[in-house]
N, C-alpha and C positions, 0 to 999 in steps of 0.2 A: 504494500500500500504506500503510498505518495504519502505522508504524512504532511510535508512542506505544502501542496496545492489544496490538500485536505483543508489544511488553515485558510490559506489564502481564500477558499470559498466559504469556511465561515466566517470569515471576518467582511464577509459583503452586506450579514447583517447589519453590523454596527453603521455598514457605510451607508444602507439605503437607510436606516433612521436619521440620520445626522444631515445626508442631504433634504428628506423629505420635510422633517424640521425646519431647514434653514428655506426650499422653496414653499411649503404649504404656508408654515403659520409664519416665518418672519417675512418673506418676501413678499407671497400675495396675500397677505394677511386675513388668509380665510380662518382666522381660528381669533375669538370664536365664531363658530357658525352660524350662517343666516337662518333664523328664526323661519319656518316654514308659512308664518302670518305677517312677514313684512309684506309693504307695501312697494309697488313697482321701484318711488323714489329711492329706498332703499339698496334695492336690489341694481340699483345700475349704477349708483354710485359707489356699490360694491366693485363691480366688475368694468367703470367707464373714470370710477375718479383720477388713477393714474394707472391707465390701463397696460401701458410700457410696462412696469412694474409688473403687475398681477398675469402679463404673458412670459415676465419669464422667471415669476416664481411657478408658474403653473409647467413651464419647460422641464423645470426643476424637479420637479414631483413627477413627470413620466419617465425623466430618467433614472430615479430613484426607484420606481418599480421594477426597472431591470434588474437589481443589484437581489430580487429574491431567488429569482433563480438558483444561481450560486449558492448561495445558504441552502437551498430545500435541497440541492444536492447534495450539499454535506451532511445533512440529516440523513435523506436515502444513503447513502455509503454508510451509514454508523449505526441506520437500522438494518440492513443487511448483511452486516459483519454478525449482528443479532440474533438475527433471524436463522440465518443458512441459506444455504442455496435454494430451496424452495422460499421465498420470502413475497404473500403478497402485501402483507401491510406495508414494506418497506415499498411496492409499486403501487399503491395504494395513496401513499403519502406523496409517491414523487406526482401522481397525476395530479391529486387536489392540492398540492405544494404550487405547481406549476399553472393552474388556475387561475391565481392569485398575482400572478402577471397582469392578465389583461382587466380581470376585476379592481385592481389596484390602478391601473394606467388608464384606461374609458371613461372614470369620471374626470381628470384632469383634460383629457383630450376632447369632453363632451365641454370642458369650460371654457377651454382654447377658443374653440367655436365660437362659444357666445362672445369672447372677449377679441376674437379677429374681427367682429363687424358690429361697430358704434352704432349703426341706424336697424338693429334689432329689433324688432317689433315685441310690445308684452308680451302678447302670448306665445309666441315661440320663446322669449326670455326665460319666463316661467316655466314654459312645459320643461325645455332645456335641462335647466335647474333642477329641477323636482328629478328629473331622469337620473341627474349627475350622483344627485346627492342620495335617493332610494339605492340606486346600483350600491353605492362607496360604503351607505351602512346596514343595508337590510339584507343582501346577498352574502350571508353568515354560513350559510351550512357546509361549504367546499375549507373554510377554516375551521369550522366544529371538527369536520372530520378529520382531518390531516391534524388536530392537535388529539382529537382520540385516537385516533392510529400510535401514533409517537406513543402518549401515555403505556398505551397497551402491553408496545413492543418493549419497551423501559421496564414496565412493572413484570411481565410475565420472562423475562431474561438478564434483567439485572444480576450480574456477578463481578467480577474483578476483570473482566477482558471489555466491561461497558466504562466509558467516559461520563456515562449521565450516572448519577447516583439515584437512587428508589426515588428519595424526595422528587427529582425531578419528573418521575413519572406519574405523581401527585398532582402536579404541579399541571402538568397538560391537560389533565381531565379537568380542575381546574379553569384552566383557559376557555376549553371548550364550552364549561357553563358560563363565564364571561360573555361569551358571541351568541350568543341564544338569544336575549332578548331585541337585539336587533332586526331580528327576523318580523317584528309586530310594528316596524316606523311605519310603513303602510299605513297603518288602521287609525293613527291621528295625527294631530296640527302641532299638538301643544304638550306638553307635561315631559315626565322623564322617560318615555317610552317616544318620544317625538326623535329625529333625525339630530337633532342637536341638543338631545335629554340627556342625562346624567349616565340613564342606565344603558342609552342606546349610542352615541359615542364617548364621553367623557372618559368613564370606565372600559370598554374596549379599544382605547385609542392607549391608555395608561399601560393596558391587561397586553395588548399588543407589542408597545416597545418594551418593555419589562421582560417579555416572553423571546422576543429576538434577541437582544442583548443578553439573557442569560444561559441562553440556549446555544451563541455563538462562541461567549466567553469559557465555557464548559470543553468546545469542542478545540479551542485552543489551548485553551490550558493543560489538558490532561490531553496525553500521548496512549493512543489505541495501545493497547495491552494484546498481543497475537499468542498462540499457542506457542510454545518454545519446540521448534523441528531438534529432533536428535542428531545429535553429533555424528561424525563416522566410528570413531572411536565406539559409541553408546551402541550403535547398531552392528559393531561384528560378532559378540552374541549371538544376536538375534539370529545373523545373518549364520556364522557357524551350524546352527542348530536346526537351519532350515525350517524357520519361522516366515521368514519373507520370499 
């Protein structure tokens, strides 16, 4: 195993949090989130007061989606090692790892849109929006599963040749009830179940970076543990006695 590239893909967690930080909420300064009951003026002054700005903190955020890739393959390679060679949770995790690409990059790119052309009409403003931001919070279930997968494959193989320790397989299930009540922003306007509620990003948005950073930190720090292959020495034994 590459140990050395091993890293280097988990450490693309850290970097798609750091950039998506620095384009979502410092650059286009979409955090916090527009209220699903503002009123038009609001909403264009979001996306038209300096629009320069908000196109390329939003650049910034589809770049940042790329960087999951990487990561979720470090994860497949370390549930794998897990697993055995039969492993489908570890192909399991890499499909709705990789998901999470375009569900993470579509609402930025659906923003772009609105924000490449000033003379937008409301209702396409609106509907736009509404699309952006249901996609980015309510489309939960492809990260429900990929963080139960993980958990699974942690808790049911955890031993001294795993890098995640038990807790961490606590830890994903966990996560996984995190992203659940996102799935209900549909159903209203306003309160903590709303697209910009507490329970429906604040805390998955928290429950998110917390869960990449310490999922990538784990994968760097601690060096895979492989079976020790016998020596030649250890194997002429063997090999004398017509074992192999």
């Amino acid at each position: 195993m590459d140990t050395r590239m091993l890293r280097w893909c988990a450490a693309s967690g850290p970097v798609c949090v750091a950039v998506f930080l620095l384009g979502f909420f410092v650059i286009a300064g979409f955090v916090p989130p527009p209220s699903p009951r503002d009123d038009m003026s609001e909403l264009r002054e979001l996306f038209y007061g300096d629009v320069t700005t908000v196109r390329i903190g939003l650049i910034l955020a589809v770049v940042a989606a790329a960087f999951i890739v990487p990561w979720v393959g470090a994860i497949s390679t370390e549930m794998k090692r897990l697993e055995g060679a039969d492993s489908p949770l570890a192909f399991t995790q890499l499909a709705t790892g990789a998901l999470l690409f375009p569900l993470f990059a579509l609402p930025p790119i659906i923003w772009q849109a609105i924000a490449y052309r000033t003379d937008t009409s409301d209702e396409i403003l609106r509907m736009m929006n509404d699309l952006a931001w249901l996609m980015f919070v309510a489309v939960t279930w492809t990260a429900v599963l990929q963080a139960l997968t993980i958990g699974i494959v942690i808790l049911r193989n955890s031993d001294q040749m795993s890098v995640f320790p038990r807790w961490v397989g606590y830890l994903n299930l966990w996560v996984a009830l995190m992203f659940i009540p996102g799935t209900l922003a549909p159903l209203v306007k306003s309160g903590p179940l709303a697209w910009n509620g507490i329970l429906t990003w604040w805390i998955p948005v928290v429950t998110f970076v917390a869960w990449m950073l310490i999922m990538s930190a784990l994968m760097i720090r601690n060096r895979p543990v492989s079976p020790q292959m016998p020596t030649d020495r250890e194997l002429a034994p063997s090999l004398a006695h017509g074992q192999f």
